[in-house]
N, C-alpha and C positions, 0 to 999 in steps of 0.2 A: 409398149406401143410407142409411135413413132410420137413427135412432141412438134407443137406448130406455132409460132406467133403468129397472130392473124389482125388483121384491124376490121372488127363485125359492125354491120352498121346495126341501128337500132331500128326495131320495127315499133317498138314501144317501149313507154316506162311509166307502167300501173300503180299508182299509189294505192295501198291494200290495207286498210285500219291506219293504224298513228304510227307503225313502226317498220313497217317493211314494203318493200317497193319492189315488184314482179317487170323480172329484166327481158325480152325477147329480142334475139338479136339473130341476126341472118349475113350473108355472104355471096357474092357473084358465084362464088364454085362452091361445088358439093361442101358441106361439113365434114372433116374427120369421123373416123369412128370414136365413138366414146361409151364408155358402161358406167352402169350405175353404182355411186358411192369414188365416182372420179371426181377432179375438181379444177379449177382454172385460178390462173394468176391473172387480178383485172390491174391494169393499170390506170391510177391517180393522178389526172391532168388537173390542176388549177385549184391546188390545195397549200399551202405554201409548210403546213404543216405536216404533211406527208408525202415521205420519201421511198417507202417502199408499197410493191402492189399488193392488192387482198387475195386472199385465197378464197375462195367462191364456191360452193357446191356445185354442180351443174344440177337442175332442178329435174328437166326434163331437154329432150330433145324430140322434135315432130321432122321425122325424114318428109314426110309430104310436103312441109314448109319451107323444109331446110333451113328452120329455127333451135338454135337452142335458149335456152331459159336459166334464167337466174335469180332467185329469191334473197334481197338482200333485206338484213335487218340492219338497221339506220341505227348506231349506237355511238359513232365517232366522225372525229373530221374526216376519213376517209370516206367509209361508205357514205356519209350523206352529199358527201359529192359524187358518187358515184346514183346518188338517188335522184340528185338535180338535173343528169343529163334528159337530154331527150330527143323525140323521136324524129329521125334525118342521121342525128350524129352519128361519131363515129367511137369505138371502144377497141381498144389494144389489149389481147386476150394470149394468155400461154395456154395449150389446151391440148389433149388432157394430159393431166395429172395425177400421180399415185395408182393406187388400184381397189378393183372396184368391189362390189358383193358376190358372193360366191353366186353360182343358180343351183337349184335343186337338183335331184340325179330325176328326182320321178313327179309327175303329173297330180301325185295324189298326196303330195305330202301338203300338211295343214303349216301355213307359214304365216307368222305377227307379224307386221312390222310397227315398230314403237318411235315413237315421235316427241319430242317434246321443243316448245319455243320453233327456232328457225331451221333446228335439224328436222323436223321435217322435210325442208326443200328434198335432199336425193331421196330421199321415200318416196317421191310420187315418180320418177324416171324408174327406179327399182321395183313398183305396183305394178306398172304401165309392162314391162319388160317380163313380167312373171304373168302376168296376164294373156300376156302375144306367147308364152310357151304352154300354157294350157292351164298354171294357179292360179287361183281366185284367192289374194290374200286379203289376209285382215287386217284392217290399220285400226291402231290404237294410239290417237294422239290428242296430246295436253296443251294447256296454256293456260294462264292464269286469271285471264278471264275472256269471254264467246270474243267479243271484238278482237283480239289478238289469234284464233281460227280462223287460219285462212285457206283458200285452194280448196274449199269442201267438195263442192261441185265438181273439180277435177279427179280428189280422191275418190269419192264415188260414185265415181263412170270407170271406176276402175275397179273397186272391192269393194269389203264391206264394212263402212268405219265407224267407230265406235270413239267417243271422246271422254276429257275430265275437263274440267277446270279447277282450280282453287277456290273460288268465287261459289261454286256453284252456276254462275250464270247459260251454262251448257255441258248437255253431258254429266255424268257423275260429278258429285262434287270429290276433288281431291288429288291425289298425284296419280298418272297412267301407273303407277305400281301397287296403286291402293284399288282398281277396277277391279268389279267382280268378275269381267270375264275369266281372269287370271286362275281365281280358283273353280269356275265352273265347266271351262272347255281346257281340253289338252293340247299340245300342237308341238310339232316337229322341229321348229326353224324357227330363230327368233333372229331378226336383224331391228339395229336400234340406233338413235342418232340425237345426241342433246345435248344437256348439260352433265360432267359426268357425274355428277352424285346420280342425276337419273340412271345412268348407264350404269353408272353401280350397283344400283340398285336391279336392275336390269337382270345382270348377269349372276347375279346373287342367286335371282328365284331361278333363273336358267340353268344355274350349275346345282341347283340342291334337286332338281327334277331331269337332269340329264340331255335338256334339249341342248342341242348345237346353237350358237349363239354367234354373232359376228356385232361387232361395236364400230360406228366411222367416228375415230377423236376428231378433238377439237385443238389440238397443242397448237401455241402459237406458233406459226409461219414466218419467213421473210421468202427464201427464194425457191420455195417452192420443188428445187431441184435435188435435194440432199446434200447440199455445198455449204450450206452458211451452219447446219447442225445446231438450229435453235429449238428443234421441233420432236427433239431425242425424246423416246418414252426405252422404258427398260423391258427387256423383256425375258424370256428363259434359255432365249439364243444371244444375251444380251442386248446392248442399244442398239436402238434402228433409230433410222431418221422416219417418223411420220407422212412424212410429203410421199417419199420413196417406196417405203415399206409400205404403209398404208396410204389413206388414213383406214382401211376397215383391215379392221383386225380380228382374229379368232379371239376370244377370252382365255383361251386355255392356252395362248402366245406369250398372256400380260401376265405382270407378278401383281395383281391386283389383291387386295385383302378378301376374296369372295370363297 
C-alpha cells in the first residue's frame, strides 16, 4: 500500500488510567486506507532525548469522522511527550505501515482475539472490521490489574469480551492463557498482540489444537521502512524486517520454540 507523511491535527488526547493516553487525530482530506494490525511512524518534537519516531499501532480508524486513533502507553521520554500534546496541535505521522491481519474466508468462522497490556490497541480496528464483515469476535484481554483495562466500552460495542487480571481486580484472576474459556469453547482463528512470552504462549495452545493463528510483534523499530534492519525476526524463509514483513505474522512463518 501506498505510504503517506501527513501532519494530522489532533481532535484529542484522552488520558486513560496512569499509563496510556487515547490519541484521535483527523485531516482536511480523506484519510488513506489502512487495515488492521498496520502501524504509523509518530514523529517526536521537543524531546531532546529522542531522535528517532515511534511506531504506533493504528488503534482504530472511524471513516465517518475521518479519525484515526492511537493508543499510546507512556513508558519513555518519547511517548510521554507524545502523551503531552494536545488538542488544536498538530502531529507528523508516516502512515500506513507493514501489513495487516488476515480476514476470514467465511462469516461463520469463530475468531479470539487475544490482548494483552497495550497490544490491545489494533484489536479493536481488527474487532471493529470483523464485525462490518459479518463476525462477531471474541476478545479475550488482560492486564495486570482492572485500572490498566481500557477501551471496554468500545471492545464491546463490538463483540464479546471476556477479561483476566493478575490482581484478580477484573475478570479471571491470571494470565489471558490461563482463562477457562480456552478449554471450554473451540475456535477457528486466533489473532493476538502483546508481550511475547504472551504470544508465546499464544501460539503454543494454537499450534497443539491446529487453530490458524497470526501474531502482531513487537521488535524494536527505528525507520519503520525495512532500511535501518533493526526490527529483523528469523523466520523459515529466513530474516525479514518486521516493519516490512509484518508486524503480523502467521506462527507457522516464526522459528518460535512452540
Amino acid at each position: 500500500m501506498k505510504k503517506y507523511k501527513l501532519d494530522l491535527e489532533l481532535v484529542s488526547v484522552e488520558r486513560l488510567g496512569d499509563r496510556y493516553v487515547l490519541m484521535r487525530l483527523t485531516s482536511g482530506e480523506p484519510l488513506p486506507d489502512m487495515l488492521p494490525g498496520q502501524f504509523a511512524e509518530l514523529l517526536v518534537e521537543g524531546s531532546p532525548s529522542t531522535f528517532l519516531r515511534r511506531p504506533i499501532s493504528i488503534c482504530y480508524v472511524d471513516r465517518a469522522l475521518n479519525e484515526v486513533w492511537f493508543l499510546i502507553a507512556m513508558v519513555g521520554n518519547g511517548t510521554r511527550q507524545l502523551g503531552s500534546l494536545r488538542r488544536g496541535g498538530f502531529l507528523n505521522c508516516i502512515v500506513p505501515l507493514g501489513n495487516g491481519f488476515s480476514m476470514p474466508k467465511s462469516a461463520s468462522e469463530r475468531v479470539l482475539l487475544i490482548g494483552g497490556g497495550v497490544g490491545v490497541a489494533p484489536l479493536l480496528f481488527l474487532g471493529d472490521s470483523l464485525r462490518r464483515s459479518g463476525v462477531v469476535p471474541t476478545f479475550l484481554l488482560g492486564a495486570r490489574t482492572a485500572s490498566d483495562l481500557v477501551l471496554l466500552d468500545r471492545f464491546e460495542a463490538v463483540g464479546r469480551v471476556l477479561l483476566t487480571t493478575e490482581d484478580g481486580s477484573a475478570g479471571e484472576q491470571g494470565y489471558v492463557t490461563q482463562h477457562s474459556v480456552l478449554q471450554a469453547e473451540a475456535f477457528d482463528r486466533i489473532c493476538t498482540c502483546g508481550p511475547k512470552p504472551m504470544m508465546l504462549a499464544v501460539a503454543r495452545y494454537a499450534k497443539a489444537r491446529g487453530i490458524e493463528c497470526e501474531v502482531s510483534l513487537e521488535n524494536k523499530m527505528a525507520c519503520g521502512l525495512g532500511a535501518c534492519l533493526c526490527c529483523v525476526e528469523n523466520t523459515v524463509a529466513g530474516h525479514v524486517c518486521v516493519c516490512k514483513e509484518g508486524p503480523v505474522l502467521n506462527i507457522n512463518q516464526l522459528l518460535w520454540p512452540i
